[in-house]
C-alpha positions in Angstrom: -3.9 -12.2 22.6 -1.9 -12.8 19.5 -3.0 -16.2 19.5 -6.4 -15.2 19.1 -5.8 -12.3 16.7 -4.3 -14.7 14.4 -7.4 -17.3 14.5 -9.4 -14.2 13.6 -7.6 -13.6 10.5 -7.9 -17.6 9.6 -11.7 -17.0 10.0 -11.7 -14.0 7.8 -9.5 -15.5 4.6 -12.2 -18.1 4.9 -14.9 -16.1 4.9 -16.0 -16.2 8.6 -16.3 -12.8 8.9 -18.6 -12.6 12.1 -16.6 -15.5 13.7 -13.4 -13.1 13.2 -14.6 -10.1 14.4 -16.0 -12.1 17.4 -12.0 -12.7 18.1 -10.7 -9.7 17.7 -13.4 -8.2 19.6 -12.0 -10.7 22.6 -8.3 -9.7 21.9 -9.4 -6.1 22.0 -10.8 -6.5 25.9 -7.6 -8.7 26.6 -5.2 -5.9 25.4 -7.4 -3.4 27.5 -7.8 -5.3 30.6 -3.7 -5.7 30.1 -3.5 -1.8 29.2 -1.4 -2.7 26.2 -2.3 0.1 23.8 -0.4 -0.3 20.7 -2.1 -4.3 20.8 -5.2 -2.4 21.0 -4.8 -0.4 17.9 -3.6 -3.1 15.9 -6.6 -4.9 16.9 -9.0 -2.0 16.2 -7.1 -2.2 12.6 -8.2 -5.2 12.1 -11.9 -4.3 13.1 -11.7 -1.3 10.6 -10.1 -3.9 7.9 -13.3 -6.1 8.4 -15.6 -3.2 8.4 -14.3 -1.8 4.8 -14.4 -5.4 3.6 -18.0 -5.4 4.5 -19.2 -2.2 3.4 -19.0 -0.3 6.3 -16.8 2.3 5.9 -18.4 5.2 7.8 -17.7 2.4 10.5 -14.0 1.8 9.6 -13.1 5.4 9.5 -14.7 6.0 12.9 -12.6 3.3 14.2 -9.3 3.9 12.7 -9.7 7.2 14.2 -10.1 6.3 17.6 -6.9 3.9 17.1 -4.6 6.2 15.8 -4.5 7.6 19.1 -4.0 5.3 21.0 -0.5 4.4 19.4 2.7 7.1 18.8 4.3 4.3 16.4 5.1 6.1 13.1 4.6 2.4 11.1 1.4 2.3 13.1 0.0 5.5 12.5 1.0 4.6 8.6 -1.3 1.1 8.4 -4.1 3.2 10.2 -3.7 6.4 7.7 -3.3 3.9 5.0 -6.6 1.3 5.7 -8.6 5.0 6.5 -7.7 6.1 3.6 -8.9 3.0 1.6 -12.7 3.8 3.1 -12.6 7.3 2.8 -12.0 6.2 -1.2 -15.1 4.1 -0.7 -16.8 6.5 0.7 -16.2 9.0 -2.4 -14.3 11.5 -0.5 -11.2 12.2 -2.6 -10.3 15.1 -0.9 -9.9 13.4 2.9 -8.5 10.0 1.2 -5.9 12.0 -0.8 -4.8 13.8 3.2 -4.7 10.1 4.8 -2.4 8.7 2.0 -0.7 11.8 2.3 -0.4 11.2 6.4 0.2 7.5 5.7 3.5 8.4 3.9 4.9 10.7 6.0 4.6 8.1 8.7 6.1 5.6 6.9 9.1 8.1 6.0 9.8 8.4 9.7 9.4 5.2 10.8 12.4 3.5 12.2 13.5 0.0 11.6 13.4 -2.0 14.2 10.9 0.0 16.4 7.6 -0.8 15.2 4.6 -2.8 17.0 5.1 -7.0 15.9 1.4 -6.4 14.0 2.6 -3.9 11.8 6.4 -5.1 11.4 5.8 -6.0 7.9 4.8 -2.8 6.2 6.7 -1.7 3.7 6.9 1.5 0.9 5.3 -1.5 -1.7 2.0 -1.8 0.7 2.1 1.6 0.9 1.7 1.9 -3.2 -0.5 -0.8 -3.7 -2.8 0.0 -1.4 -2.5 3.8 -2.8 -3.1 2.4 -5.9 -6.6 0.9 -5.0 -8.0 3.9 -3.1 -7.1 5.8 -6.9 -8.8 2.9 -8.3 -12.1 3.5 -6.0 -12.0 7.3 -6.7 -12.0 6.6 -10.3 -8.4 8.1 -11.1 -7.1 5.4 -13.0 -4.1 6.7 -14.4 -2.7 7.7 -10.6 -3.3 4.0 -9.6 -1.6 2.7 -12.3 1.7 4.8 -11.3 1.5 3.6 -7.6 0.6 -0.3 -8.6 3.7 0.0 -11.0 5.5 0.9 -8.3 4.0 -1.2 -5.4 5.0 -4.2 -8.0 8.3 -2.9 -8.3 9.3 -2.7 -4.6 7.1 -6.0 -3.6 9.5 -8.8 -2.2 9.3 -11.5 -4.6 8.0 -13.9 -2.1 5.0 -12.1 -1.2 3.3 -14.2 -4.0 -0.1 -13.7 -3.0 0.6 -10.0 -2.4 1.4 -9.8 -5.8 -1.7 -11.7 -7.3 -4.0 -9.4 -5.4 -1.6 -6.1 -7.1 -1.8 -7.6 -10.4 -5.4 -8.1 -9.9 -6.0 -4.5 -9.2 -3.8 -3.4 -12.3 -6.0 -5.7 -14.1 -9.1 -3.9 -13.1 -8.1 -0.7 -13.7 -6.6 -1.4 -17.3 -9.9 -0.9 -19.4 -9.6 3.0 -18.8 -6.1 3.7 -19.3 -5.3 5.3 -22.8 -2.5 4.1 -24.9 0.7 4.9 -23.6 4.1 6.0 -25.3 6.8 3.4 -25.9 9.4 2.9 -22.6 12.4 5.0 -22.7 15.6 3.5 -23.5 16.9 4.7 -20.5 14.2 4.2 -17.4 14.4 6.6 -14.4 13.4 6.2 -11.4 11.3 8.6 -8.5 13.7 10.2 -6.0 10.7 9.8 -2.9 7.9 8.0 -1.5 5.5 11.1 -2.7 6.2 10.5 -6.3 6.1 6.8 -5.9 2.3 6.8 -5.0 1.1 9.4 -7.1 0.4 11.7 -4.2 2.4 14.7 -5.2 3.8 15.0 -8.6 7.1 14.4 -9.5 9.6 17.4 -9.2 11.6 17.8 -12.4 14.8 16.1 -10.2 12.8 13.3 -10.3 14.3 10.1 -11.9 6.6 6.6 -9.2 -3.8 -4.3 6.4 -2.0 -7.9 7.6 -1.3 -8.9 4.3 -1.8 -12.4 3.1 2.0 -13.5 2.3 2.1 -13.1 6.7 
């Protein structure tokens, strides 16, 4: 199953997007037939990923939906709350994106090491931001996204070059509407939680801000 869940993803970075959902739509009826449920949802992820990616998000909502039960993995439930939330933002709906991101950290906050599914082993509070930041980007609140890509670039393992290139790119987009800003503070502070990090609740005055590629 694996095995073909990766060749999807080699069809979808080069653009075979039909040939990838034709192998994760395999892997799906191999985890079922193997009643492996938390393989399932990751693949359904993937399905929702490819639906966003090509303008279907009604679709990828639907599905991400019907995967999040089928897994009790905090890290799991996270990826689905956070891809869900990225095409609720395409769909417009600020109010249900802003729950899901909302959902998506609080998963992520309870997540233990160690314990999560081997297809969503790799997310981290940075993909949490980043992809934060994009959904504010969709919905149009520019300066929100620019707090959580600041962030998501801050956290990002420096080897996740490609990661990176893909934040930077987002920041880039979103730069034409940010006003001028005030020169850095001498002495920088730093957000005390996940919440501030994103830009999903403001910052208390204690305060001192999808398989990715790099995998």
């Amino acid at each position: 199953m694996k095995v073909v869940q990766h060749a999807g993803w080699l069809h979808f970075d080069q653009g075979e997007h039909t040939h990838a959902v034709r192998h994760w739509t395999g892997a799906l009826h191999a985890a079922h037939a193997a009643d492996n449920r938390y393989f399932g949802a990751g693949i359904l992820s993937d399905i929702a990923y490819a639906a966003n990616w090509l303008n279907q998000p009604s679709t990828a909502v639907d599905i991400l939906e019907h995967a999040r039960t089928r897994t009790h993995s905090a890290a799991a439930r996270s990826l689905l709350d956070l891809r869900r939330a990225r095409a609720l933002a395409a769909l417009g709906d600020d109010h249900n994106a802003d729950r899901a991101l909302r959902s998506a950290e609080h998963e992520l906050d309870r997540a233990r090491p160690g314990y999560a599914p081997a297809w969503v082993s790799w997310m981290s509070p940075a993909d949490l931001a980043i992809d934060a930041g994009r959904c504010w980007l969709d919905l149009g609140k520019h300066q929100r996204a620019e707090t959580a890509l600041a962030e998501g670039l801050q956290l990002l393992d420096p080897v996740r070059a490609r990661t990176r290139s893909v934040m930077l790119a987002y920041r880039a987009e979103g730069a034409p509407a940010q006003p001028k800003r005030p020169a850095a503070s001498n002495s920088p502070t730093r957000p005390s939680n996940t919440s501030a990090r994103t830009g999903l609740i403001r910052p208390s005055r204690t305060c001192t801000p999808s398989q990715p590629a790099d995998q």
